[in-house]
C-alpha positions, 0 to 999 in steps of 0.5 A, spaced: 500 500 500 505 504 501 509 503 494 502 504 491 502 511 495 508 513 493 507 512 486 501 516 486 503 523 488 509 522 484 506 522 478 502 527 481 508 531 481 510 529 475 503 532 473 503 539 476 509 540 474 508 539 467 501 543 467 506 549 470 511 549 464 505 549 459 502 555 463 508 559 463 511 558 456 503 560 453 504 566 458 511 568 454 514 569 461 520 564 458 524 568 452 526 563 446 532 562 445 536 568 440 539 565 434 547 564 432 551 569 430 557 568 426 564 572 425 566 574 418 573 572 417 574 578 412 581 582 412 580 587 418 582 595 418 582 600 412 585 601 405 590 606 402 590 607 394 597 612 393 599 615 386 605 620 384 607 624 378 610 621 375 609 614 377 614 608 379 616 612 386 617 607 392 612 607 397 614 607 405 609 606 409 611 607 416 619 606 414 617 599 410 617 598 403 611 597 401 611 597 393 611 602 388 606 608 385 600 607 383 599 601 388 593 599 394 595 597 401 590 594 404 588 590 411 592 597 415 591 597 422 587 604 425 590 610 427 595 615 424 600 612 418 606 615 415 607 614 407 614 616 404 615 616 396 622 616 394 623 617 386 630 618 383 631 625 379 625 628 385 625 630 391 623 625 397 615 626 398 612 624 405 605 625 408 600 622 413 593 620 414 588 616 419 584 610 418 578 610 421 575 604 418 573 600 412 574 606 408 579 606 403 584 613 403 586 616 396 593 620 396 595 623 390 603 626 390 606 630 384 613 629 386 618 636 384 625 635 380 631 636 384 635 641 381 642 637 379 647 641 377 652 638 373 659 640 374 661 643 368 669 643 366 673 649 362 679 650 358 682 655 360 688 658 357 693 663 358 696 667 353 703 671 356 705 676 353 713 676 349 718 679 353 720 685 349 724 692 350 720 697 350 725 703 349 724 711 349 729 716 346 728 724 347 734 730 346 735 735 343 741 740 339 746 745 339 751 748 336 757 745 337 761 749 343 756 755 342 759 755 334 755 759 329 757 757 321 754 760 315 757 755 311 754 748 309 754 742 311 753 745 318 755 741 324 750 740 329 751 736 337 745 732 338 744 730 345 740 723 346 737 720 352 735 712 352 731 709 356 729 701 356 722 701 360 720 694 357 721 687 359 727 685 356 734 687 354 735 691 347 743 687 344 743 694 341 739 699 338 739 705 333 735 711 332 734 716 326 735 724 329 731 728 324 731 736 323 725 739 320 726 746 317 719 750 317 716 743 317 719 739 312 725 734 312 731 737 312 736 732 313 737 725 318 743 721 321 743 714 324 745 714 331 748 707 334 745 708 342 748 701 344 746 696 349 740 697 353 739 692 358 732 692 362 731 699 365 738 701 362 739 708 360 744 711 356 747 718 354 751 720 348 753 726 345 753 725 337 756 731 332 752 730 325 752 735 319 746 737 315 746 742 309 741 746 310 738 753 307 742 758 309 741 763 313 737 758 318 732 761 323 734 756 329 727 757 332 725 753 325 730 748 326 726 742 329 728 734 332 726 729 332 727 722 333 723 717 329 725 710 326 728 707 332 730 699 331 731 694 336 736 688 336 734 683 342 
């Protein structure tokens, strides 16, 4: 009697119980179960495209090669990125840029020509001037010993002064000593003045004869000193 009594209030229980659950589940006390979510395995951050003008520019992107221009960089971690371009013949380019998602970020850079210059080699020649003497003749004439003579040819002093003022010396030079009467030509001489040596001087007195129209003013009587020859 007493395992009959037992069974009996435990399908009982079992009863009350499953009466329970039917009542709140019509009721909506019991939230049904949410459906499962499944986790992309796409890639993770942003994308950068870089172009340059001109193009073939190696890309550093935080201090790493990358490629070279145009190129797409793709799965970049968010936050703040440098990017460098560095181009022969064109001065480095470098900017920065943020990522803050999924967006994909355009950088365009027009890269400037450095200015070379290139070394540019001159002949240069140098011209010396010859070594020359460079002689200078100056004087006057008398009459000799303070003499005057009606009677032609009429003997005359020069005096002559010599000066080498040049670069080299003069193995002998000669001079022509020339009178000039009211403005023409009366006679010449020759005169041997000798060696000369690099800023030499050389005095000499030298008694000549010139036939010349008689009676002579000797304010018309002029010298001059023209034709001078050098021997180096």
């Amino acid at each position: 009697m007493e395992y009959e009594e037992m069974s009996r209030v435990l399908s009982l229980l079992i009863l009350a119980l499953a009466w329970i659950i039917v009542c709140v589940a019509a009721s909506g006390c019991i939230a049904p179960a949410a459906p499962a979510t499944m986790t992309g395995t796409g890639k993770e951050g942003g994308a950068v495209t870089i172009v340059s003008h001109p193009s073939g520019a190696e890309v550093s992107l935080d201090t790493i090669v990358r490629g070279h221009t145009p190129i797409t960089l793709e799965a970049i971690s968010a936050g703040n990125h440098t990017v460098r371009l560095a181009l022969t013949g064109y001065e480095s380019w470098s900017g920065s840029f943020f990522v803050g998602g999924t967006k994909n970020e355009m950088i365009t850079a027009d890269l400037i020509a450095q200015n070379i210059c290139e070394p540019v080699t001159t002949a240069v020649s140098a011209t010396f001037p010859r070594a020359a003497p460079e002689i200078h003749v100056e004087g006057y004439w008398e009459y000799p010993q303070g003499r005057v003579t009606t009677e032609n040819p009429v003997p005359l002093v020069v005096h002559t002064e010599a000066f080498n003022t040049g670069s080299a010396g003069a193995r002998a030079v000669s001079v022509s000593a020339n009178f000039y009467y009211r403005g023409h030509m009366a006679c010449w001489n020759t005169l041997s003045l000798g060696t000369l040596a690099v800023g030499g001087h050389v005095s000499r007195d030298s008694l000549v004869t010139c036939t010349l129209p008689l009676p002579i003013s000797e304010d018309s009587l002029e010298l001059k000193f023209e034709n001078i020859v050098i021997q180096e």
